[in-house]
Backbone as JSON, one array per atom type, in Angstrom:
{
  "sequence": "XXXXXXXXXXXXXXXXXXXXXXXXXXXXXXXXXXXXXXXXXXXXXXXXXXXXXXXXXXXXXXXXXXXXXXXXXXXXXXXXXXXXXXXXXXXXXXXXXXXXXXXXXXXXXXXXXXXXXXXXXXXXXXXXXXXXXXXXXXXXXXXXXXXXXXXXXXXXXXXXXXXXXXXXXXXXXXXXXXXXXXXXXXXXXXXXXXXXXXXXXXXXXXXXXXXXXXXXXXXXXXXXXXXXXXXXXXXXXXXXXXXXXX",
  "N": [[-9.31, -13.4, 2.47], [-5.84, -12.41, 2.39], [-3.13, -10.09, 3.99], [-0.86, -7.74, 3.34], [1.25, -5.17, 5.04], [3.66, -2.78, 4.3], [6.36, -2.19, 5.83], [8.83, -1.7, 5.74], [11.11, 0.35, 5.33], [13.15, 2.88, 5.71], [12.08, 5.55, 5.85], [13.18, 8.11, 5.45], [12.91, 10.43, 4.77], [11.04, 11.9, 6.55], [12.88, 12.89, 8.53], [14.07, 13.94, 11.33], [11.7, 12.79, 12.81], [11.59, 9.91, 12.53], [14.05, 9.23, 13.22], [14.21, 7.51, 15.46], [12.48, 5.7, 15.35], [10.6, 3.54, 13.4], [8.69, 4.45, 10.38], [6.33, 3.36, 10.46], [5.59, 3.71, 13.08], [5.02, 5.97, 14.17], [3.26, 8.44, 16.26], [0.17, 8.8, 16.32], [-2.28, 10.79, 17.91], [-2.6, 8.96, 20.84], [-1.84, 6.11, 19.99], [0.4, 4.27, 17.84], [0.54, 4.72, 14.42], [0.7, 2.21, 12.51], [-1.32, 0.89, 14.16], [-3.45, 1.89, 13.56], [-3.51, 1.01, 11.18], [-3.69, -1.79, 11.05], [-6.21, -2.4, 12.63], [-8.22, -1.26, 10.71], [-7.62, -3.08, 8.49], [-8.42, -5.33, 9.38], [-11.13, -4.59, 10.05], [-12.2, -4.05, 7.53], [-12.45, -6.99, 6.81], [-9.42, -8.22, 6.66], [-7.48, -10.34, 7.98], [-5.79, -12.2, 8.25], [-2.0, -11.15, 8.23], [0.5, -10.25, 6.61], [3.8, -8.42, 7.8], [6.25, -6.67, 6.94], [9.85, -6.19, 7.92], [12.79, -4.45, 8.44], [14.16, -2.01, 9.15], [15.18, -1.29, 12.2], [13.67, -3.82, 13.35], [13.01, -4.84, 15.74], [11.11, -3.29, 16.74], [8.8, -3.2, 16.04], [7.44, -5.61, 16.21], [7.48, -6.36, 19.12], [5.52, -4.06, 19.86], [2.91, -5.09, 19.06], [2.92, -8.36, 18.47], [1.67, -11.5, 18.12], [-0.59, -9.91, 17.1], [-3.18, -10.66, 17.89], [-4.54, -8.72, 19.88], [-5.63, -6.71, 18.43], [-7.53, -8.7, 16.53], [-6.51, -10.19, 14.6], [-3.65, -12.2, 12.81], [-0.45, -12.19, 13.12], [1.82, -12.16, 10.53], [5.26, -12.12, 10.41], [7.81, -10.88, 8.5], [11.39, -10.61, 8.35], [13.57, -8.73, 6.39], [17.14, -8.88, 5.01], [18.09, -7.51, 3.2], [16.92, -4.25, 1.62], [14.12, -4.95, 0.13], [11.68, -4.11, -1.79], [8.69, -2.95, -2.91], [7.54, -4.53, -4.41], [9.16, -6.99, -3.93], [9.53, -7.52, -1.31], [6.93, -8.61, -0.6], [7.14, -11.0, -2.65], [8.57, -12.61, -0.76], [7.14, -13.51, 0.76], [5.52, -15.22, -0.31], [4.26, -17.74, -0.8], [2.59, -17.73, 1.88], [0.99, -15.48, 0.75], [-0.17, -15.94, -1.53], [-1.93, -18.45, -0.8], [-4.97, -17.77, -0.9], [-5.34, -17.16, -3.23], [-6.0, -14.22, -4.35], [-4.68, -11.21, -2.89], [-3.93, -8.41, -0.78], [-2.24, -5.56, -0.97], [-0.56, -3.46, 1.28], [0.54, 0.23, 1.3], [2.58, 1.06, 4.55], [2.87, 3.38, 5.27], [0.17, 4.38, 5.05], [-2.8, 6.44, 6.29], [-5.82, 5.73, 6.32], [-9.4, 5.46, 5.12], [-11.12, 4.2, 3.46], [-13.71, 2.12, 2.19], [-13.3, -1.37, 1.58], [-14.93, -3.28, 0.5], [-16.2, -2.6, -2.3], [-14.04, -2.31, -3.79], [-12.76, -5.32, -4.07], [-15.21, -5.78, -4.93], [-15.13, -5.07, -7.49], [-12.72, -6.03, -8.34], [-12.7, -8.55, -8.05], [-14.7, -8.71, -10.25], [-13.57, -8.03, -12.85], [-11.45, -9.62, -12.9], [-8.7, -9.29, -12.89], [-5.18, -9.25, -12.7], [-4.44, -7.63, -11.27], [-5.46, -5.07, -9.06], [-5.91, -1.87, -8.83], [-5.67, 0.73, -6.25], [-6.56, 4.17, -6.91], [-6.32, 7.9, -6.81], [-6.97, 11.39, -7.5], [-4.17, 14.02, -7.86], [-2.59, 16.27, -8.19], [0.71, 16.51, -9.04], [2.49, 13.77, -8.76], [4.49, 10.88, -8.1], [3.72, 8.75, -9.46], [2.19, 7.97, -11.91], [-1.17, 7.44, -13.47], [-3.58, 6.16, -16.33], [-6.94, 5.66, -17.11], [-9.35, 4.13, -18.63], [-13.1, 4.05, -19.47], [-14.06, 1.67, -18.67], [-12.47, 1.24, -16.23], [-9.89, -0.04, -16.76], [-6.74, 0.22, -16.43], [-4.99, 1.87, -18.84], [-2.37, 3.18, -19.08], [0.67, 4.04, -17.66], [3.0, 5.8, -15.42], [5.74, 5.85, -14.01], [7.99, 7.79, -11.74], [7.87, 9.9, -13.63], [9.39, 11.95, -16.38], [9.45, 15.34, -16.62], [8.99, 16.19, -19.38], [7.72, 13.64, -20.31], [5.71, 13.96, -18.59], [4.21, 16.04, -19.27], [3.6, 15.14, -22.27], [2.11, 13.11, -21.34], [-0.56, 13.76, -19.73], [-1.61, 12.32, -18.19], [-4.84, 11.48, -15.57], [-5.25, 10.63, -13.07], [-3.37, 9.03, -10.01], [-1.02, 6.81, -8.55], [-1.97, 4.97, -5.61], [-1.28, 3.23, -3.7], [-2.36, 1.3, -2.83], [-3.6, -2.07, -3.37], [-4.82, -4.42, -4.66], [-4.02, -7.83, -5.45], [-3.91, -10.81, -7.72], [-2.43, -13.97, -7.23], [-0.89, -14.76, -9.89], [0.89, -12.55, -10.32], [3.01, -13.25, -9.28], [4.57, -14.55, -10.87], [5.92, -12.56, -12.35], [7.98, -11.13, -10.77], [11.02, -11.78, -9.36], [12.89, -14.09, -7.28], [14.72, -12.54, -4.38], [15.49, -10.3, -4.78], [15.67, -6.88, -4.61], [13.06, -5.36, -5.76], [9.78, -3.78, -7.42], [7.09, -3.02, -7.08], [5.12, -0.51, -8.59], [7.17, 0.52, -10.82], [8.54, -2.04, -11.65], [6.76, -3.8, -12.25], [4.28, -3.32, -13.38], [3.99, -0.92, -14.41], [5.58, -2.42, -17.1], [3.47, -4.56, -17.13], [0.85, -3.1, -18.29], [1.65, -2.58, -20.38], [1.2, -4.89, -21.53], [-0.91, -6.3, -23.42], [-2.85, -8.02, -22.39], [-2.83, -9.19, -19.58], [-4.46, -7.83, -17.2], [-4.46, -4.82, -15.92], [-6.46, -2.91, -13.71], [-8.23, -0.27, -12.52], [-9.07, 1.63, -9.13], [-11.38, 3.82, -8.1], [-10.33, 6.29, -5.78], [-12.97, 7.15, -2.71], [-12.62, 8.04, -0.47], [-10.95, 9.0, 2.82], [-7.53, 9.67, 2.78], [-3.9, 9.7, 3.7], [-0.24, 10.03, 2.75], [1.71, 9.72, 4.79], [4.41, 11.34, 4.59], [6.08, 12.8, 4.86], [6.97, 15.56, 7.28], [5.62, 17.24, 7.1], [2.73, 16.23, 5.54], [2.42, 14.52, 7.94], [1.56, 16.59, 9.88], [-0.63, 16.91, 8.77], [-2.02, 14.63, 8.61], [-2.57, 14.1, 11.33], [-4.38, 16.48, 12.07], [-6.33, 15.43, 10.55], [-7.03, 13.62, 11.69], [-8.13, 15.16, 14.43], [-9.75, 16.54, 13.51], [-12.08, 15.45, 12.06], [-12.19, 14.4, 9.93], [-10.8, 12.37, 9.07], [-12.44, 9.3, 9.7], [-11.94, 6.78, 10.0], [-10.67, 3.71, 12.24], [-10.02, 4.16, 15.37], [-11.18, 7.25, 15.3], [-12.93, 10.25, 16.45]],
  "CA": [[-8.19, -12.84, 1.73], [-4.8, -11.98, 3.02], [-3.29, -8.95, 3.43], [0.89, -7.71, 3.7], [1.77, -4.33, 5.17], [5.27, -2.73, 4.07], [6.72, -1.43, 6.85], [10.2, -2.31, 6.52], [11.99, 1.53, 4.51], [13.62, 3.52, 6.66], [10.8, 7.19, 6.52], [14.27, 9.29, 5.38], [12.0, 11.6, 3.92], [10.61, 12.7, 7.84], [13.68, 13.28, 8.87], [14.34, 13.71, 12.74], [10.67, 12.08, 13.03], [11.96, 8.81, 12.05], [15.29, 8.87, 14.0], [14.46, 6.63, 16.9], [11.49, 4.56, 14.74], [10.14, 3.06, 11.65], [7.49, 5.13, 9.88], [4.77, 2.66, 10.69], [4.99, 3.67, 14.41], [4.79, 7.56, 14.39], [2.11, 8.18, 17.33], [-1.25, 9.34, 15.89], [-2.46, 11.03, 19.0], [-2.08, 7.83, 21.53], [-1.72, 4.92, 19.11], [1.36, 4.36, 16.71], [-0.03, 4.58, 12.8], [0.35, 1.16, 12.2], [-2.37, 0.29, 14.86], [-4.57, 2.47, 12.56], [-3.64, 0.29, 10.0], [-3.8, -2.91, 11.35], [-7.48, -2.11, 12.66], [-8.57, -0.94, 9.4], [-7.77, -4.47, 8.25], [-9.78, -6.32, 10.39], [-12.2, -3.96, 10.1], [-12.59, -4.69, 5.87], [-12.3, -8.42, 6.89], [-8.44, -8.87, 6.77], [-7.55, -11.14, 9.51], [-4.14, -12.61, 8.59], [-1.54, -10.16, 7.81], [2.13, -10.16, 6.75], [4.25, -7.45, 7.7], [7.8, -6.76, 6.5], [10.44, -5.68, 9.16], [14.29, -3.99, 8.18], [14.94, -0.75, 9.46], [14.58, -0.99, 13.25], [13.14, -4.53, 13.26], [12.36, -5.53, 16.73], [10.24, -2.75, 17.4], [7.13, -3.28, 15.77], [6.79, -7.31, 17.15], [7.47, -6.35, 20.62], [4.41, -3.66, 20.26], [2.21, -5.85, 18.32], [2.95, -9.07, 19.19], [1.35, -11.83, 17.01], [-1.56, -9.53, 16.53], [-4.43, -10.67, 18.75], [-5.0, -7.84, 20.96], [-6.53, -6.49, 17.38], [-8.21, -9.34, 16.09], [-5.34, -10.39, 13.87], [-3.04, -13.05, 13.24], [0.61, -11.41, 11.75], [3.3, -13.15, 10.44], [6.96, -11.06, 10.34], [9.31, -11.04, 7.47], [12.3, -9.84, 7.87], [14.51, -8.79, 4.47], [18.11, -8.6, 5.48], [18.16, -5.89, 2.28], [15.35, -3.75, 1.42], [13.52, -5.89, -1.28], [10.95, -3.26, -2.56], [6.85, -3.22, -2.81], [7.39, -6.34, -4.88], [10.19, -8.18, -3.72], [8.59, -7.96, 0.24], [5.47, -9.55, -0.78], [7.5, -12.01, -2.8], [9.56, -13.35, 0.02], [6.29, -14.33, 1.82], [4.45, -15.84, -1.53], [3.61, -18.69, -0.06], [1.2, -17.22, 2.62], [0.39, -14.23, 0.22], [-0.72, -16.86, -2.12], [-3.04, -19.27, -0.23], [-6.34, -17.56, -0.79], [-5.62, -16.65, -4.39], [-5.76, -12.89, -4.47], [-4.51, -10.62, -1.78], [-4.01, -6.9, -0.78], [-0.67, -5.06, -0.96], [-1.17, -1.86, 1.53], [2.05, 0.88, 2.53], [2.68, 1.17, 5.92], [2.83, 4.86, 6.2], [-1.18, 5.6, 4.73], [-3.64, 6.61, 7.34], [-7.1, 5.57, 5.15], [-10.91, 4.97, 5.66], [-11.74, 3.94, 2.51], [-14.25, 1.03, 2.3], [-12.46, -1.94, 0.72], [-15.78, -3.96, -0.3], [-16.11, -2.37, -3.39], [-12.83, -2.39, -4.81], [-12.81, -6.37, -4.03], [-15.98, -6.77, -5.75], [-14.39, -4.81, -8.85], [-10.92, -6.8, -8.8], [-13.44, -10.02, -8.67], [-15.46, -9.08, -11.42], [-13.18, -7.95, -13.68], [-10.12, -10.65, -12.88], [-7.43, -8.75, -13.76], [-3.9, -9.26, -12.69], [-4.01, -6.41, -10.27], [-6.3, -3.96, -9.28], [-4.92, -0.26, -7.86], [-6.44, 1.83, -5.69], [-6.08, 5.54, -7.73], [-6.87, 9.29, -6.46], [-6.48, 12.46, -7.94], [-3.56, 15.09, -6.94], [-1.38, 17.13, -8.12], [1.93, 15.89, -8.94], [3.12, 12.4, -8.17], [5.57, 10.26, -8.97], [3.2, 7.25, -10.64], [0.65, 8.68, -13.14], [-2.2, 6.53, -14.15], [-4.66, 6.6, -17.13], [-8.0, 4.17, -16.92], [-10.48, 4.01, -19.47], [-14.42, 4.16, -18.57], [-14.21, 0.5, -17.95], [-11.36, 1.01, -15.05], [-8.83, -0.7, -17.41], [-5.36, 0.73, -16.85], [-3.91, 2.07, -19.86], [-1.29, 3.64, -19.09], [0.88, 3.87, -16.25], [4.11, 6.25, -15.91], [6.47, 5.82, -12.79], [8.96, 8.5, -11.78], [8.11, 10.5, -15.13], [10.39, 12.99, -16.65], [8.88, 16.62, -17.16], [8.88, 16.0, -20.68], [6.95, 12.88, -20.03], [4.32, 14.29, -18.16], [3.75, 17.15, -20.8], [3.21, 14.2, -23.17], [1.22, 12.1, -21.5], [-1.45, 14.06, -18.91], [-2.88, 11.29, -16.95], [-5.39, 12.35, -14.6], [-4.88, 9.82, -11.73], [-1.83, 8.99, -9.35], [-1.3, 5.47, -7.54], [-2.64, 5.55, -4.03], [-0.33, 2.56, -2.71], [-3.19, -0.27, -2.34], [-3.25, -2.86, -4.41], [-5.36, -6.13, -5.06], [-3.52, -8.37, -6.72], [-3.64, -12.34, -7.93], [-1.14, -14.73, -7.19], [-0.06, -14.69, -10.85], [1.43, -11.27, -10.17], [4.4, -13.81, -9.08], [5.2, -15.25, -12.03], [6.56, -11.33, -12.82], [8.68, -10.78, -9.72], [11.94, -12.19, -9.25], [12.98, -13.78, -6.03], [15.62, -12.46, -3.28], [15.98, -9.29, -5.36], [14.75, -5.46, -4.85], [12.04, -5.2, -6.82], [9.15, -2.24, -7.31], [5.4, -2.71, -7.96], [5.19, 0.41, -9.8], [8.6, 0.55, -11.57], [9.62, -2.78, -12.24], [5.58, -4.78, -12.59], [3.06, -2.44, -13.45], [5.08, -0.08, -15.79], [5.87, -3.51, -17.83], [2.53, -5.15, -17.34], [0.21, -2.29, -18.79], [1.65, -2.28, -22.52], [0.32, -6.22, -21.87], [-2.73, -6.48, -23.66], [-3.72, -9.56, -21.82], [-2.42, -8.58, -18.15], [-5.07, -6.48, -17.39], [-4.52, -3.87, -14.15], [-7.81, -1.84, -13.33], [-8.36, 1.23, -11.14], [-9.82, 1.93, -8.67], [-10.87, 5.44, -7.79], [-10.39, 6.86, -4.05], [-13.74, 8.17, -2.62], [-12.6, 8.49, 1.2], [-9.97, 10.11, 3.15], [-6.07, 8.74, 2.06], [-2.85, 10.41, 3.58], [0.33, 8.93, 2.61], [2.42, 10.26, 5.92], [6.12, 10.52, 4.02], [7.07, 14.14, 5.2], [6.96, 16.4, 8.16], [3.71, 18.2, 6.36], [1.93, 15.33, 5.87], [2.37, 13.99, 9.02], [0.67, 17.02, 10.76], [-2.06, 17.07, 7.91], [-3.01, 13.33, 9.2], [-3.19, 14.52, 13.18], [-5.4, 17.43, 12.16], [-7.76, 15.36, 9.7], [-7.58, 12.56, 13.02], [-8.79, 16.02, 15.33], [-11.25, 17.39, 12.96], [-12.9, 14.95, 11.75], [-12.03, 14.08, 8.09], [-10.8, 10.75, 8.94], [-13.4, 8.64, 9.97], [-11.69, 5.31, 10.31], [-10.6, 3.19, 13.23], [-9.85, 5.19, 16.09], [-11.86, 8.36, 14.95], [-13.85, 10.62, 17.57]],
  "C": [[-7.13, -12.33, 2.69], [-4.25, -10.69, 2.99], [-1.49, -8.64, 3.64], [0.86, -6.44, 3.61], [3.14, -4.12, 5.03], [4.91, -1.86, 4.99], [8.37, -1.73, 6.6], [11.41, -0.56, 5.76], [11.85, 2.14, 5.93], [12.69, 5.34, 7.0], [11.91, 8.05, 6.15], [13.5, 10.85, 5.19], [11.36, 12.47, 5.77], [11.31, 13.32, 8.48], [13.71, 12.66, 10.65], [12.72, 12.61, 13.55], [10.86, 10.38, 13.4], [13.2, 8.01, 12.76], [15.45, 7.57, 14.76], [13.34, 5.16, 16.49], [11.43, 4.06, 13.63], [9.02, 4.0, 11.79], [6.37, 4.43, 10.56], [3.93, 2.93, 12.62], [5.46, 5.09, 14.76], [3.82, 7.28, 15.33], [1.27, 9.25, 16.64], [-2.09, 9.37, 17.04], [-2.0, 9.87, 19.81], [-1.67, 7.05, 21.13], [-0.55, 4.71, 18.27], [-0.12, 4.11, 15.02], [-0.38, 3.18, 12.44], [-0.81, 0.41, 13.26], [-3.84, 0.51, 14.46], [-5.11, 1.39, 11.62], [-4.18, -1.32, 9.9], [-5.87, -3.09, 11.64], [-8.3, -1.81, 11.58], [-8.72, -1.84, 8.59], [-7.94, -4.99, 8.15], [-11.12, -5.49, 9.76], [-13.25, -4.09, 8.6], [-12.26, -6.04, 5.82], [-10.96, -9.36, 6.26], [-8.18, -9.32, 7.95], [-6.56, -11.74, 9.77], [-3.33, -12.12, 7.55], [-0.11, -10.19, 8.21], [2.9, -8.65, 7.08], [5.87, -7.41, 7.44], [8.55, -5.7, 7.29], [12.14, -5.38, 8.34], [14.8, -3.01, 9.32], [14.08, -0.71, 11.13], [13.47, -2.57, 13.72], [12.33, -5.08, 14.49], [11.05, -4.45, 17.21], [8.92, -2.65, 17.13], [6.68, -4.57, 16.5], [6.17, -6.89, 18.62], [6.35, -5.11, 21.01], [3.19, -4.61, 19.93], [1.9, -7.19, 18.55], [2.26, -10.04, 17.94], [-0.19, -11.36, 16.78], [-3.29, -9.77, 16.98], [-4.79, -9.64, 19.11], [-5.78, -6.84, 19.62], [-7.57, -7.5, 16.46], [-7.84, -10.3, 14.94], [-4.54, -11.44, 14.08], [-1.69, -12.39, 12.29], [1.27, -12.16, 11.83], [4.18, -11.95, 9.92], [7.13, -11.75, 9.36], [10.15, -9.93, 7.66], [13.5, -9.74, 6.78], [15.82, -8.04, 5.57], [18.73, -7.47, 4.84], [17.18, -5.6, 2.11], [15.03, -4.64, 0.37], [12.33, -5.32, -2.1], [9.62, -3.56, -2.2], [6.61, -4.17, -3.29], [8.3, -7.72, -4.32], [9.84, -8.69, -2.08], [7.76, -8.75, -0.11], [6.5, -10.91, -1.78], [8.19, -13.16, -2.25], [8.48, -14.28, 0.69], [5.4, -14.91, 0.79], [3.91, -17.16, -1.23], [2.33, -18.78, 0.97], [0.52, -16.59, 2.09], [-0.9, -15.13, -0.8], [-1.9, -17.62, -2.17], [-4.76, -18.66, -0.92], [-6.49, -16.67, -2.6], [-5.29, -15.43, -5.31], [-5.25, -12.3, -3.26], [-4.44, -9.22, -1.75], [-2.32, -6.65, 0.2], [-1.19, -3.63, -0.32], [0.55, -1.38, 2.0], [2.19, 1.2, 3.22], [2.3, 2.64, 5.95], [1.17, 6.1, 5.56], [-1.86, 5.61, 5.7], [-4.9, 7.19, 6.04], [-8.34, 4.83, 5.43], [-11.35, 4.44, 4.98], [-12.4, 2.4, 2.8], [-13.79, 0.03, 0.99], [-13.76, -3.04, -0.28], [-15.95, -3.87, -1.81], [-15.46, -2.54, -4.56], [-12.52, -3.98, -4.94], [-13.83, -6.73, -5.37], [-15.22, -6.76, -7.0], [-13.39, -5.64, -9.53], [-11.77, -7.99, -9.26], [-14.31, -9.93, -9.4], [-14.57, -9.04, -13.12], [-11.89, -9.15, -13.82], [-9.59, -10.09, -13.56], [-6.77, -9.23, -13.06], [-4.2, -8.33, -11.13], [-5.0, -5.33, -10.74], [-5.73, -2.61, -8.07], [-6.09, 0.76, -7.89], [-5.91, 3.47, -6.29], [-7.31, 7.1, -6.9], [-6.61, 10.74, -7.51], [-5.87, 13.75, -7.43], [-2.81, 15.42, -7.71], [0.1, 17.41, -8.09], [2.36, 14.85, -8.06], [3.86, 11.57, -8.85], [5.27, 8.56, -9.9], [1.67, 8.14, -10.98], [0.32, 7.65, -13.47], [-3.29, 6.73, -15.29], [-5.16, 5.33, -17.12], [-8.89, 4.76, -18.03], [-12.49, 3.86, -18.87], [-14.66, 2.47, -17.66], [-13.42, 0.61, -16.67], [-10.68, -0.1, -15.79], [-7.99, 0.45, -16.87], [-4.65, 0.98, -18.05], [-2.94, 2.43, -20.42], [-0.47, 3.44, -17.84], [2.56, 4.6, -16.44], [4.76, 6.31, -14.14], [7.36, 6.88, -12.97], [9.0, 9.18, -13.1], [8.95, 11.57, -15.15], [9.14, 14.42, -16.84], [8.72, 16.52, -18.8], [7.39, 14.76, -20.77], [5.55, 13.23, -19.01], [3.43, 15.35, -19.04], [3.01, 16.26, -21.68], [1.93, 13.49, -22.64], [0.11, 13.04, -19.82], [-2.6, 13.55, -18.44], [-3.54, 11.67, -15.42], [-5.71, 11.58, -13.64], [-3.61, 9.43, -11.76], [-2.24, 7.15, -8.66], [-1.23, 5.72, -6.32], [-1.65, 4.72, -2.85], [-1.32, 1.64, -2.0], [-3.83, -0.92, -3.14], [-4.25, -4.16, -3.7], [-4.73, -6.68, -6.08], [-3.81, -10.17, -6.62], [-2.61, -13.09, -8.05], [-0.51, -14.79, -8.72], [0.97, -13.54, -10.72], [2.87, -12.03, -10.19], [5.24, -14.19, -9.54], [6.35, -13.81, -12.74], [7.25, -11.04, -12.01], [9.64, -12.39, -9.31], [12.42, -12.74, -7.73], [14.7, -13.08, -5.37], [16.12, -11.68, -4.11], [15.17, -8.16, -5.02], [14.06, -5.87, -5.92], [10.73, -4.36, -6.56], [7.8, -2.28, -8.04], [5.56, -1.65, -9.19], [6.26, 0.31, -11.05], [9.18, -0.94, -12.68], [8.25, -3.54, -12.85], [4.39, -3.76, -13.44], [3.19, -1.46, -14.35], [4.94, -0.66, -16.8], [4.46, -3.7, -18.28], [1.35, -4.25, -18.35], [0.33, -2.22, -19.71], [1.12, -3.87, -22.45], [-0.7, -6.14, -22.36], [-3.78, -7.16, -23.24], [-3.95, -10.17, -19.88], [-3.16, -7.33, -18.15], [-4.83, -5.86, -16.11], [-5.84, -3.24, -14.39], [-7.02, -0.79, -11.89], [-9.66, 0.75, -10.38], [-9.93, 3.09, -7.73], [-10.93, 5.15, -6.11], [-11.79, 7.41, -3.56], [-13.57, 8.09, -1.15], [-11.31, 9.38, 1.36], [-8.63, 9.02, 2.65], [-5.25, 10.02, 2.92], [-1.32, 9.34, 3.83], [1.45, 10.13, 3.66], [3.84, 10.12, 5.65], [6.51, 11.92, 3.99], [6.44, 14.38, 6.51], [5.08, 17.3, 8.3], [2.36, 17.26, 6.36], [1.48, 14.48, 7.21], [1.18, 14.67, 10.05], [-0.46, 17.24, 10.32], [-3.3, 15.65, 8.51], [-3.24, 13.65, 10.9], [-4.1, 15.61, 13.01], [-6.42, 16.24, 11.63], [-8.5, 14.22, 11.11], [-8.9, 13.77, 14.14], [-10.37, 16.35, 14.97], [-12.2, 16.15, 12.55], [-13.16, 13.81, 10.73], [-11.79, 12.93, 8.05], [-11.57, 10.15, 9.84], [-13.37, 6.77, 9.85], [-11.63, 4.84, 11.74], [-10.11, 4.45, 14.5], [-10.5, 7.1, 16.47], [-12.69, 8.46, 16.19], [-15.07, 10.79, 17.07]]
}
C-alpha cells in the first residue's frame, strides 16, 4: 500500500517557528519531524511515499533525497497553489491509486500508533474511507461512529450552535485509509478539503460508508508553539515510543 504525506501549508499557526521552514522539518531533538514520519512509514510497511511540496519547496528533497537512506522510495509533487488534503493526493492519483487503497497522513503529526489494525478494519469493512479518530476537547472536525465504527456523522469547522446540537464524542486525527474511489469525489487542479469538501458530503451517503478508527497510542498534531514543546517533552519522557524514541 502507498502512502502521501502533506507537507506542502505554510505552519502560519507557529509563527516565528516556521519562518525559515516548512512545518514538516521543525527539529525534534536532532532529526527534522518529517524523518519521524517518514520512518514510521516504513516501519508499518509503507515503502513508497508521495509527498507534496509548496511553501519552501526545495528544502525537504535536498534533505531527503529520493528516500533511501530510510528505506523509502518518495516521489515529490509540487502544487503551484495550495490544493488542500484532497486536491494534493489528487494531483498524484495515479501513483496513489496503483495498489487500490492508500493512506493519507499530515505532515505535522508526531504518532506511534500501530497501523495493522486499522488496515485490517478498512479491509474488512470496505468502506470508502476509513479515519483514524481520538478523543479531545474541542476540534474543528467532530465525528460520531456507531458500535460498528460506521461514521455517522461528521461536522467540520462547526458553529457553537452546532456543536450544542450535535455532541459527537470523537475528533478527526488526520490519517486516513482511503480507496481509490474516493477520486471519483474530488475534482482535479482545484483546492479541495478531505474533511470539508469529501467527508462532510459523503457521510449523509448511505452507501459511501467512512468508518473510524479509534486512537489507542500517542498522536500530537504539532500546529502551535504549545504543541510543539508538548511533542519534545513526550520525545524526552517517554510517551512517544515510535521511531527515534530512547
Amino acid at each position: 500500500m502507498r502512502a502521501m504525506v502533506l507537507c506542502a501549508g505554510y505552519g502560519i499557526r507557529l509563527g516565528d517557528l516556521t519562518r525559515r521552514l516548512p512545518k514538516p522539518m521543525l527539529p525534534l531533538h536532532d532529526k527534522p519531524l518529517l524523518a519521524y514520519t517518514l520512518r514510521y512509514l516504513a516501519q508499518n510497511g509503507f515503502t513508497e511515499i508521495a509527498i507534496n511540496l509548496h511553501y519552501m519547496p526545495d528544502m525537504i528533497p535536498a534533505y531527503f533525497g529520493s528516500g533511501e537512506e530510510f528505506g523509502i522510495k518518495i516521489v515529490y509533487s509540487y502544487e503551484e497553489q495550495l490544493l488542500g488534503t484532497a486536491g494534493g493526493p489528487k494531483q498524484v492519483e495515479d501513483f496513489l491509486a496503483t495498489e487500490g487503497d492508500f493512506l493519507v497522513l499530515y505532515g505535522d503529526l508526531l504518532i506511534d500508533q500501530h497501523l495493522a489494525p486499522m488496515v485490517a478494519l478498512h479491509r474488512e469493512r470496505s468502506g470508502i474511507a476509513t479515519l483514524m479518530v481520538h478523543q479531545r476537547h474541542a476540534s474543528n472536525s467532530l465525528v460520531c461512529m456507531d458500535q460498528t465504527h460506521r461514521i455517522t456523522g461528521f461536522l467540520e469547522r462547526p458553529t457553537e450552535d452546532q456543536r450544542r446540537a450535535n455532541p459527537f464524542p470523537w475528533v478527526n486525527s488526520g490519517v486516513y485509509l482511503l480507496n481509490a474511489k474516493i477520486f471519483e469525489y474530488i475534482p482535479p487542479d482545484v483546492p479541495y478539503d478531505f474533511p470539508r469538501d469529501v467527508f462532510a458530503k459523503l457521510v449523509r451517503h448511505p452507501d459511501k460508508h467512512l468508518y473510524g478508527f479509534p486512537l489507542t497510542a500517542y498522536r500530537c498534531a504539532i500546529d502551535s508553539p504549545k504543541r510543539y514543546k508538548e511533542a519534545q517533552a513526550a520525545i524526552t519522557e517517554g510517551r512517544y515510543q515510535g521511531p527515534f524514541s530512547s
